[in-house]
N, C-alpha and C positions, 0 to 999 in steps of 0.2 A: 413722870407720866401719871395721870389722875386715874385710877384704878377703881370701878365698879364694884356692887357685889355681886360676888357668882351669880346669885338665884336669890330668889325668896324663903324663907323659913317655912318650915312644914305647917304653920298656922297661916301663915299669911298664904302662901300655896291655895291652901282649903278657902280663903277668903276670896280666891277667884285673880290673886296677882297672876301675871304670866313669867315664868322661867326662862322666854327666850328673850324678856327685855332687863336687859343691863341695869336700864334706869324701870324695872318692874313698878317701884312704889306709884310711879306718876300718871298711872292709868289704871284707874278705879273702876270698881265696878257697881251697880247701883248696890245691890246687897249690901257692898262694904259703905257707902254711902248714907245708908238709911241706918248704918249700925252704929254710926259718928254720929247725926242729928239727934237720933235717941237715946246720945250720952253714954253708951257702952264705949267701952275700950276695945276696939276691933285691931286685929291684926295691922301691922306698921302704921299706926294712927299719929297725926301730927303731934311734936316732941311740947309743941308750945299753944298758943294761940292760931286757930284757923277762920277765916272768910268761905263763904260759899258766894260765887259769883253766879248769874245767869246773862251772858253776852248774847245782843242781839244787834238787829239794824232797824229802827222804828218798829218796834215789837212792845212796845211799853204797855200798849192794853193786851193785846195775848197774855204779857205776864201777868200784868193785874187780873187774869181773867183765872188765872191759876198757874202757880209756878213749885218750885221745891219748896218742901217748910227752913225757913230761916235765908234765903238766897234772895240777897240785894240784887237789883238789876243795873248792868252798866250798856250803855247805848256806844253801837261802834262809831259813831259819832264824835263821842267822846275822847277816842284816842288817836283818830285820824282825819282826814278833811285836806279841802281843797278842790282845784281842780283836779290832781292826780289822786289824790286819796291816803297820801302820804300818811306817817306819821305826825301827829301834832308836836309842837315844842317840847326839848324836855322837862318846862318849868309846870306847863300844862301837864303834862304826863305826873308828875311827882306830886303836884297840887291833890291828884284825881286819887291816887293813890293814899295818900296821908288824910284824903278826907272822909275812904273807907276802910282804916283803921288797919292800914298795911306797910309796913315796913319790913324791911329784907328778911327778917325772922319767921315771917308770919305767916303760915303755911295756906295757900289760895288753893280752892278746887274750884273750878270751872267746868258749865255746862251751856249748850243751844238746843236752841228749836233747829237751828241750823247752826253741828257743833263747829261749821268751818268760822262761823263770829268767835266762837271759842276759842279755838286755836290761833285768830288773831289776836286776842287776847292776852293768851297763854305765851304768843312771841312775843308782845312787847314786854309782860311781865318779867319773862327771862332776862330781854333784853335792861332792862332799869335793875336787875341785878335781885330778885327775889328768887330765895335760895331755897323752898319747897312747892314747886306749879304742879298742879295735879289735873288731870282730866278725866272727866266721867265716859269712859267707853258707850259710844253709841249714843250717846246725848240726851234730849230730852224723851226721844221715842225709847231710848233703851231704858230708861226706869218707868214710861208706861207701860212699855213688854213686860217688865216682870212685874206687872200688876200693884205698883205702888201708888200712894196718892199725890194728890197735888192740894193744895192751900188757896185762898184768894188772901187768905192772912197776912199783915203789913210786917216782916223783920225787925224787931228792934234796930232802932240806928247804932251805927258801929260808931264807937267813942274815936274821935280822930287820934291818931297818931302823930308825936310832936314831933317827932325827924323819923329820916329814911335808916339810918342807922348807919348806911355806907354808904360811899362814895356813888353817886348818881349821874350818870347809868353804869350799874354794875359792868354787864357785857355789852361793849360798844360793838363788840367783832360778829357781834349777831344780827346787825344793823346794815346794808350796804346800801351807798348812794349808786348816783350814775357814777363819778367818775372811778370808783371801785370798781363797779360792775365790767366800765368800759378794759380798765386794768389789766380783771381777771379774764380777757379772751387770749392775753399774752401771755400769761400763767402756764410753764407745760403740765403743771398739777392742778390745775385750776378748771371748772368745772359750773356755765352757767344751764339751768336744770330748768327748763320748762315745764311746768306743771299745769300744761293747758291740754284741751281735747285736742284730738289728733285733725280735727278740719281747723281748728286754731294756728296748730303749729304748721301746717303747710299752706294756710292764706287763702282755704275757703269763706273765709267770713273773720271779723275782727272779732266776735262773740260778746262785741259790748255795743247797744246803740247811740253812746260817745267817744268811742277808741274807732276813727274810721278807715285807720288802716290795717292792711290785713297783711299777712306774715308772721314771722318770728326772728328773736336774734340768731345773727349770721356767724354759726359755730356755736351754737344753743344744742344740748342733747335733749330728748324728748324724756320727762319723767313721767309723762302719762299722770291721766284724773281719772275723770269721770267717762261713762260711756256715753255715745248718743254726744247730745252738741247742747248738755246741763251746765251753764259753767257753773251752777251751786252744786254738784257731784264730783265726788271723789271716791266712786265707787267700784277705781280699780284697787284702792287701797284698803275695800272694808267687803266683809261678808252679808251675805243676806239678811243680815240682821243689823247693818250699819257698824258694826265692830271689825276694830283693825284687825286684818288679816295676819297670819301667822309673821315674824318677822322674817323667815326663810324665802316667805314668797316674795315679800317687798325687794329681796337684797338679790333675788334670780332677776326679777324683773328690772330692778337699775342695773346691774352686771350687764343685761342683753343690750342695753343702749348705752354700754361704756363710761356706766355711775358707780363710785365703788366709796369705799368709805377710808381709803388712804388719798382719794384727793381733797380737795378744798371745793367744796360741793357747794352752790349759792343759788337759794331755788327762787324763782320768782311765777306770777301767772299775770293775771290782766293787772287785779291792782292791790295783791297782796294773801287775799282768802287762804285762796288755797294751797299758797306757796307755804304759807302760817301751818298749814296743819302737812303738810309734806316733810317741813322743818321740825315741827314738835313729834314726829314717828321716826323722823333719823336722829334727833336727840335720844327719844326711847331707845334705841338699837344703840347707843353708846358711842355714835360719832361724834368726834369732838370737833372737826374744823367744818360748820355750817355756817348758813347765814342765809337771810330773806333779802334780794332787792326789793327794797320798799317799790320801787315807782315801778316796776317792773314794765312789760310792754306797754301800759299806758304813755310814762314817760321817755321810754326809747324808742317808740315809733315816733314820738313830736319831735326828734330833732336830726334830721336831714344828713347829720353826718356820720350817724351811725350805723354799722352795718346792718343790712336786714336780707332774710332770704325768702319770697315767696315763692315756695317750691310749685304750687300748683298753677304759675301762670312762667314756671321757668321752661323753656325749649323742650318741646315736645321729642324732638330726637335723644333728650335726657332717657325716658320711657322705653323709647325703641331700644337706646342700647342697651338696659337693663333688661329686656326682653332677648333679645339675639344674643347674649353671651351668658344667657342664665341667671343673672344675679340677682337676688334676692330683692324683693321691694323695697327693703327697708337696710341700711347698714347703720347698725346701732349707733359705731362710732361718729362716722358724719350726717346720716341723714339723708344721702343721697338723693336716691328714688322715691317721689311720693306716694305715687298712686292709693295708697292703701296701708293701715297700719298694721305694725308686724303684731302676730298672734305668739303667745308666750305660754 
């Protein structure tokens, strides 16, 4: 079994790592961030050569208009497309990578304007096998909060890198298609995690205006986002500041709807975002059997034979009987009752 370390070192500690994540080094903070760029040797600073990434989606002038000193910008364009929004090839994926000077040694930190481009990032990174992904807690707002600058200044180009170093893609098991997906609903350990708003996952609205069907998959547990009906929020997983909440609170919260970190946990949302960054906080917390369905409800409402439950257009005596015998709106394990999502 792959063993973590306990905690952070009493230096790195004071650099702002967190002690209740496993994987602590891989969530930065700007402080520690601005202490890399300006060439200090800050507490758990990369062993070897590092990239500073800025992921967005058609953001290329905001960047240009000001971004981190030294941080190339990768458009998510670049790693995904289509009509689903899939992942692209992995000869395309490994190209994009070796032609900004990264190879499985070479330590990436990643940030957004919206850090959920980042954390789709930060999974495909994982996923093609790069063995130090780092994220900047709170993203681009979190290093203007702590009153740091921004550059309009161009990065040196990063010298391409002649191979990947390993075997390409590193973690396939981070990857799931459909017919995986479809799989793991017969799994008794197995665990597909919706990471959409809660009028999402009961078939008020499909929350995309090209996804026109509305529901969720049928034996889907609700892993909860964002509040309100944002699908760019994930702001049941981060504090008023945008930074991820305690790991404690994340793991009461999957617990309540029957997500734990002994099954095989596979998160998807519309068309990957936010499942990306749901995936890369249960990495943090030291789960090791995750994985993102790429096509996630985009591609499994398009095809007719697969299960779907729209709970809010299901038999209104659903409701009454969850009313007359007491039972709670919501039953984490199945999902029962819609009316209204459960409070935690």
């Amino acid at each position: 079994m792959h063993r973590h370390p306990i905690g952070p070192t009493r230096d790195a500690a004071r650099a702002g790592f967190r002690a209740d994540l496993p994987r602590w080094r891989q969530l930065v903070t700007p402080a520690w961030l601005a202490s890399l760029i300006a060439g200090a040797a800050p507490a758990a600073a990369p062993a070897g050569e590092w990239r500073l990434l800025e992921a967005g989606f058609g953001a290329l002038a905001q960047y240009q208009g000001g971004h981190i000193a030294g941080a190339a910008y990768v458009d998510t364009t670049q790693i995904e497309g289509g009509v689903l929004w899939n992942k692209l090839d992995d000869a395309v994926l490994l190209q994009l990578l070796l032609a900004h000077g990264i190879a499985c040694d070479v330590t990436v930190v990643l940030y957004g304007r919206n850090n959920l481009a980042a954390a789709r990032l930060a999974h495909v990174l994982l996923y093609a096998g790069v063995a130090d992904v780092r994220l900047l807690d709170g993203g681009l707002a979190g290093w203007r909060g702590a009153g740091l600058p921004l550059t309009q200044a161009s990065p040196a180009p990063a010298r391409p890198a002649a191979s990947f170093g390993a075997p390409f893609p590193g973690r396939p098991d981070y990857l799931f298609d459909m017919a995986r997906a479809r799989a793991m609903l017969a799994q008794p350990d197995g665990v597909l995690v919706s990471t959409r708003t809660w009028n999402e996952f009961v078939g008020k609205y499909s929350g995309y205006p090209y996804i026109a069907a509305r529901g969720d998959i049928a034996g889907a547990r609700w892993g909860r986002a964002g509040a309100g009906d944002d699908i760019n929020s994930m702001s049941a997983f981060h504090d008023d500041a945008g930074r991820m909440r305690p790991a404690a609170q994340i793991r009461r919260m999957w617990q309540a709807a029957g997500i734990d970190a002994q099954q095989h946990a596979v998160f998807y949302c519309g068309t990957g975002w936010r499942a990306s960054l749901a995936f890369f906080y249960a990495w943090l917390m030291g789960w090791e059997r995750i994985a993102v369905f790429d096509g996630g409800w985009c591609e499994w409402s398009r095809d007719g034979a697969n299960p779907v439950r729209c709970r809010i257009d299901e038999d209104a005596a659903r409701a009454s009987a969850c009313a007359s015998d007491q039972r709670s709106p919501f039953d984490g394990a199945q999902g029962n009752c819609m009316v209204s999502p459960p409070v935690i």
